[in-house]
Steps between C-alpha positions, in 0.01 A plus 500: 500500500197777504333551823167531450284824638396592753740361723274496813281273326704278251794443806320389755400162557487171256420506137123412511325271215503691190133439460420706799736777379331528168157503661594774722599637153224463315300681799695769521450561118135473548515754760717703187263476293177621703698785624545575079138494513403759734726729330326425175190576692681865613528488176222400311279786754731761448475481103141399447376813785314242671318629754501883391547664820872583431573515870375159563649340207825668595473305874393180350810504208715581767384240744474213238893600399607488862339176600682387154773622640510327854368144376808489267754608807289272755501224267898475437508537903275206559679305205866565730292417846348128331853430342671601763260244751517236257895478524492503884201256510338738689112566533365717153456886589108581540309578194412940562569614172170313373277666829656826406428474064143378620401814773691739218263369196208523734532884569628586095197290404257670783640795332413482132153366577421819718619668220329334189136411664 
């Protein structure tokens, strides 16, 4: 028999209902896949020179990249912390990763429009 990884989260506990498991799934791969999107945005800046000051554009590739970056790691870390509840019927973890995207699109967005008006 496989064990299953990572340990701390697939050996504790009882084996929850696989609907809730592929849920917590399908979130985390949601989280993926926005996190795919603000590199494309690092991306999509960085080749089109949008805005021109090099400088600026440089920060805001960089900062779109690195918030790519941390929703990917934060989301498999909040993926183990809801599995890991769910098999000790325990209260689901808080929800900061979605306060923390929001304040982050906020000051890129704040950003670009000082830049563009």
């Amino acid at each position: 028999m496989t064990t299953r990884q990572p340990r701390w989260v697939y050996d504790a506990g009882d084996e929850p209902d696989p609907r809730f498991s592929l849920a917590n799934e399908r979130t985390f791969l949601a989280w993926v896949r926005t996190s795919l999107a603000f590199f494309a945005g690092g991306v999509a800046l960085h080749a089109l020179a949008v805005p021109s000051t090099d400088w600026l554009r440089g920060t805001l590739v960089v900062a779109l990249i690195a918030v790519g970056a941390l929703i990917c790691a934060f989301s498999m870390v909040r993926w183990a912390r809801v599995e890991r509840a769910m098999r000790l019927r325990e209260p689901l973890p808080s929800f900061g990763l979605g306060i923390a995207l929001t304040l982050l699109l906020l000051l890129v967005g704040v950003l670009l429009v000082v830049v563009l008006v």
